[in-house]
N, C-alpha and C positions, 0 to 999 in steps of 0.2 A: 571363452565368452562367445557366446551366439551373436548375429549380427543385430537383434531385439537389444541385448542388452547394451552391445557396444552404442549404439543408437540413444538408449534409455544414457547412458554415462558422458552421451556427447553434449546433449540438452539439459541435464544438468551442472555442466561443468558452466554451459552457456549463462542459467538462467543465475547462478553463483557468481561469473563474472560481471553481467548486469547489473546483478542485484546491488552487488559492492558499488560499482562506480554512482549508478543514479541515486543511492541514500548518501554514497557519501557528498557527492553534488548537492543535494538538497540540508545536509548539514553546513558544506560549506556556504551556501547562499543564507542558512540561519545565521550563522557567526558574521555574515558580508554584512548584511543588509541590517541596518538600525529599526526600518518601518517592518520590517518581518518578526523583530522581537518586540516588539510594541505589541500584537497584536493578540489577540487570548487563543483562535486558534493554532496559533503557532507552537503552544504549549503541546498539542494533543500531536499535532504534527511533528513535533520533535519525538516526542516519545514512540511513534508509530514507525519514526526513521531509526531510532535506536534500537527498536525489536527487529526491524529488517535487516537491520546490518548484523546484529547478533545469530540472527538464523543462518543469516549467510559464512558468518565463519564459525559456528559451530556443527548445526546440524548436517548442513546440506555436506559438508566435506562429510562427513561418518558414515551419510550414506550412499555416497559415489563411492567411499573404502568399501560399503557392504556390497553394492554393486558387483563391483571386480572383484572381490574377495570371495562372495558369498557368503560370509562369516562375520560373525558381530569384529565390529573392528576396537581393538585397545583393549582392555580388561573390565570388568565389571564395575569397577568403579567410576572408572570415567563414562561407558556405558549408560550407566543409571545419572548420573551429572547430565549429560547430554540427554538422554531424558525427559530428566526432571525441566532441563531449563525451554525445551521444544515445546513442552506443554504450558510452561507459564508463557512463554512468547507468542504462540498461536492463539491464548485467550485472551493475552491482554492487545494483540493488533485487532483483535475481532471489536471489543469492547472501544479501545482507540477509534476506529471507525464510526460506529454506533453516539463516540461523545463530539465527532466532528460534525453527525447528521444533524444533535440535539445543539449544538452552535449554530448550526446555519438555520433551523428552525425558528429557532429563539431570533434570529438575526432578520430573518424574512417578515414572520409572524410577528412578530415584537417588534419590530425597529427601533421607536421611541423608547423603550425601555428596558434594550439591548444591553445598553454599558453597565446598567446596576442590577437586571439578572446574571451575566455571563462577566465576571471580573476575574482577574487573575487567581482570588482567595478560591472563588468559584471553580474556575477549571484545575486548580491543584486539586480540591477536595475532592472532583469527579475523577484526576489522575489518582490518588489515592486508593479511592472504592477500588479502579480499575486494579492497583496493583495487588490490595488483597484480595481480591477476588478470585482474580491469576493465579495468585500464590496457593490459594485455597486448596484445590484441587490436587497439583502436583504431589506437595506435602501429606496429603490423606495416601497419595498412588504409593508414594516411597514411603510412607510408616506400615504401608500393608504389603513391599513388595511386589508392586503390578508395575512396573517400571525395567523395561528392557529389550534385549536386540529380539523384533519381530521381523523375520524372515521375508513374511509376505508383503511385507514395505522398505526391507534390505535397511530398517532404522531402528534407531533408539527411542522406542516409543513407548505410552500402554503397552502394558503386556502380563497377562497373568498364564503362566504356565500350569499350574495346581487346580487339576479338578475339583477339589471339595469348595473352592472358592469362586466356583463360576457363579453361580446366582449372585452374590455378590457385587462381584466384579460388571456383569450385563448391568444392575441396577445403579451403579456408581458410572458405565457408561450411556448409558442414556439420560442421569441426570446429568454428566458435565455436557455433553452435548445439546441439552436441552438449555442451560442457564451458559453457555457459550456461543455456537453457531446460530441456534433458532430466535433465542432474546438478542443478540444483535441484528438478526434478520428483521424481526419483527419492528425492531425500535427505530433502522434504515426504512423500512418500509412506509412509518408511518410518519416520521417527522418528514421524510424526500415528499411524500405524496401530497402532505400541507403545504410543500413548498413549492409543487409545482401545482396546486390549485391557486395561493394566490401570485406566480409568479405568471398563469395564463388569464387571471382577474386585470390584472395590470397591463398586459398584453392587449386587451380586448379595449382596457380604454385609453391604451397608446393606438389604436387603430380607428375608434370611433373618431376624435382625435384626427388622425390622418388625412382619413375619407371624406370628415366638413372640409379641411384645407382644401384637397383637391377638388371638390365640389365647387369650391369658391374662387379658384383658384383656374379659373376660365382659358385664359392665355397660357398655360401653362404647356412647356413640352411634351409630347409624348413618349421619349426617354427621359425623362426625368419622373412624368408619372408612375412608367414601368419601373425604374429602379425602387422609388417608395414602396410599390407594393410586391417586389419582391426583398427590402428590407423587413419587412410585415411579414413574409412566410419565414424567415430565416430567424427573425426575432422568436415567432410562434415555436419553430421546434428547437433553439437554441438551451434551451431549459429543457426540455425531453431527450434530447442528448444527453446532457450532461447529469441528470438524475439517473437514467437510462444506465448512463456507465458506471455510475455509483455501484448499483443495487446489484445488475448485468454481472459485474469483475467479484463482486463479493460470490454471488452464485454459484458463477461457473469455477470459479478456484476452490473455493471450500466445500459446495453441495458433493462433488464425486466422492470425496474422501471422508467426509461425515457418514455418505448414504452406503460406503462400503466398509465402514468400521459396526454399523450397526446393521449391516446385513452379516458379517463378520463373527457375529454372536450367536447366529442360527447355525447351526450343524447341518441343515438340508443343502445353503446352494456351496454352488464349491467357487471360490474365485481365485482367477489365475494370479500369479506372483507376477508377470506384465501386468494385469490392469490395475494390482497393487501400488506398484513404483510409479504408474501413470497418473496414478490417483493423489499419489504423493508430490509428485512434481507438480500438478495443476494446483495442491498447494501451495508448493515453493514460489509457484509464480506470481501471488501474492506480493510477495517482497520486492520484485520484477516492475508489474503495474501500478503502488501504490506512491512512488516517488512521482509518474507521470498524472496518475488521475487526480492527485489533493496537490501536487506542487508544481512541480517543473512545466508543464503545460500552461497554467495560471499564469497572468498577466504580470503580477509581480515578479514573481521567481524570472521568468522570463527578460524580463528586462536587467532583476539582479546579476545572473549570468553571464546575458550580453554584455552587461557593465565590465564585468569582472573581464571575460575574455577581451575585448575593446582595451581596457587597460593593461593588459598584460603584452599584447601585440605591439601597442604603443609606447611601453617600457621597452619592449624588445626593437621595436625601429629604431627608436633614440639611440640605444644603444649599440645599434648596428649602425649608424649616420657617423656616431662618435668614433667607436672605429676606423670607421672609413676617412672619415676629418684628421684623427691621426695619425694614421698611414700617407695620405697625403703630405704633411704635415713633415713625416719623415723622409720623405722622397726625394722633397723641393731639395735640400742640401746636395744631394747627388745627383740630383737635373742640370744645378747650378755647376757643379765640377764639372 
């Protein structure tokens, strides 16, 4: 192995260990916390942690074996399983995504009549679409055999080997990448953008708002004025962040490897087998970022955690106190002798 690949093998061993620990953390803050299964986006959130976790111990090990190996790792059968299941997983976190942006839309935009658009019946049905939808795809790849170890991404992915079937094959992958990565694109694009016009509408007249206070407010410090009105700038880009990194992590993880599977198709440019596996990892790292940007970060989750770890520490002191109470406890007899 070259020092590219050992390198290439070290980062995804990494983004596989990650990935495991913060979905499975954000499962177990599901299963902790009663107010986090109440809530309807919790629904999409589970299922986005479940495709995470499933990427992470299927695909990505097969292709850290293709890595080192250089060779389809297992037999064909499992091969094409691992495949099949990379391609429903990457459509349906795409689409997962896309039904968290149309929650929080609905949730911004709507408010008052949030809880009887967006109900539980609701977001199963929109988890449903998502999962045929997912399913759609893969099932067309494997009744036509396009499903297999490609080299140039050291994984079990698309893959049509047989010439007579390229036309084809170009036209099935540009439509799943068009009703995949672009229709999630476009759907995060337009519900985040509503949400941060009126989340800067409310902004301005939380600051109109401020500015009579202070106006009126004659005796007031002048640190305390300065804090208000740097509360104001911090409130103004606190929503531009976090749209920002919405839209930002979907991008830059899936646009590489969308934009070199469909340059992929041309016979003119040639692309290296590094920028392949790099293109492939910046996917994986998807499953890496999306426990932090839709959970573990959030307010909630954060506290569930803390909870959780707080009480496990404080199991653990009692029971080291106790301990130590009985030891003592055993001693006194032989102090007294």
């Amino acid at each position: 192995m070259s020092i590219w690949e050992l390198l290439l093998a070290f980062v995804l061993v990494l983004l596989m260990l990650v990935a495991l620990l913060a979905n499975v953390l954000v499962l177990v803050c599901f299963l902790y916390s009663a107010d986090i299964r109440k809530q309807v986006p919790g629904l999409f959130i589970l299922n986005l942690t479940f495709c995470n976790l499933l990427m992470a111990v299927s695909s990505m090990p097969l292709t850290l074996a293709g890595i080192i190996y250089k060779s389809q790792p297992g037999g064909d059968q499992v091969c094409h399983a691992v495949g099949f299941l990379e391609t429903f997983l990457t459509t349906n976190s795409m689409l997962s995504m896309a039904a968290l942006s149309i929650d929080r839309w609905i949730a911004v935009v709507f408010p008052l009549s949030y809880h009887s658009k967006m109900r539980y019946r609701d977001a199963a049905l929109i988890l449903s679409y998502t999962w045929l939808h997912s399913a759609a795809f893969p099932i067309v790849a494997a009744s036509l055999s396009w499903v297999g170890f490609h080299h140039l991404y050291a994984s079990c992915t698309l893959y049509d080997k047989r010439a007579e079937d390229r036309t084809q094959f170009v036209i099935f992958t540009g439509v799943f990448h068009a009703l995949s990565f672009l229709l999630s694109l476009v759907v995060l694009c337009f519900t985040y953008l509503k949400v941060l016009k009126v989340a800067r509408f409310h902004c301005k007249r939380i600051d109109v708002i401020t500015m009579q206070t202070l106006v009126l407010l004659v005796d007031i410090h002048p640190s305390v004025r300065e804090r208000c009105l740097e509360e104001q700038r911090r409130r103004r880009q606190r929503a531009t962040k976090k749209i920002s990194t919405f839209i930002g992590t979907f991008i830059l993880c899936f646009a590489p490897y969308v934009i070199t599977r469909l340059v992929e198709l041309s016979s003119v440019v040639h692309i290296s087998s590094h920028w392949g596996i790099i293109a492939k990892c910046l996917a994986y790292s998807k499953a890496v970022s999306d426990p932090f940007v839709y959970s573990l970060l959030r307010h909630q989750y954060k506290k569930t955690w803390k909870d959780m770890l707080n009480k496990i520490l404080k199991r653990s002191s009692i029971n080291s106190s106790a301990l130590a109470g009985e030891s003592r406890t055993r001693n006194l007899p032989q102090l007294s002798e």
